[in-house]
C-alpha positions as CSV (number, residue, x, y, z in Angstrom):
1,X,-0.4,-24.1,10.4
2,X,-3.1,-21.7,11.5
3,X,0.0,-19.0,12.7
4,X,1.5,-19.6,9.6
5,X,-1.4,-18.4,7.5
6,X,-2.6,-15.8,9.8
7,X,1.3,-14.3,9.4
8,X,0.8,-15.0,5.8
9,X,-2.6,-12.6,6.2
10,X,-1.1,-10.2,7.6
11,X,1.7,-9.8,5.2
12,X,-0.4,-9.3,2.3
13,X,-2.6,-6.7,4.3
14,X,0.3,-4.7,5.2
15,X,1.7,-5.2,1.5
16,X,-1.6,-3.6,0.1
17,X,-1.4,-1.3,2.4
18,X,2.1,-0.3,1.8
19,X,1.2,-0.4,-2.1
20,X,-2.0,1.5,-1.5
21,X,0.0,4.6,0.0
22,X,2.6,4.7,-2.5
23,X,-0.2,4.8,-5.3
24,X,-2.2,7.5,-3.3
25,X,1.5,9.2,-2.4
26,X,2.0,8.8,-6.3
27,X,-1.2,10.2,-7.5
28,X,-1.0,13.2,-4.7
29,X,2.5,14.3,-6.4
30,X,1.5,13.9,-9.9
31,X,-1.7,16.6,-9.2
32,X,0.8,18.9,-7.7
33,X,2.9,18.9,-10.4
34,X,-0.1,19.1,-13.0
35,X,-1.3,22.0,-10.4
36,X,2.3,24.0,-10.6
């Protein structure tokens, strides 16, 4: 069970990651637009 839920971990933290960097990527791209 334990390297079941530390998979499980892991999985979220590289989803929030993953999410964090599209925002960021998202928010990056919307400022150059404003900016052109």
């Amino acid at each position: 069970m334990s390297i079941f839920f530390i998979t499980l971990l892991g999985l979220i933290v590289v989803g929030l990651i993953v999410v964090g960097l599209i925002v960021v990527g998202l928010i990056v791209v919307g400022l150059i637009v404003v900016g052109l």
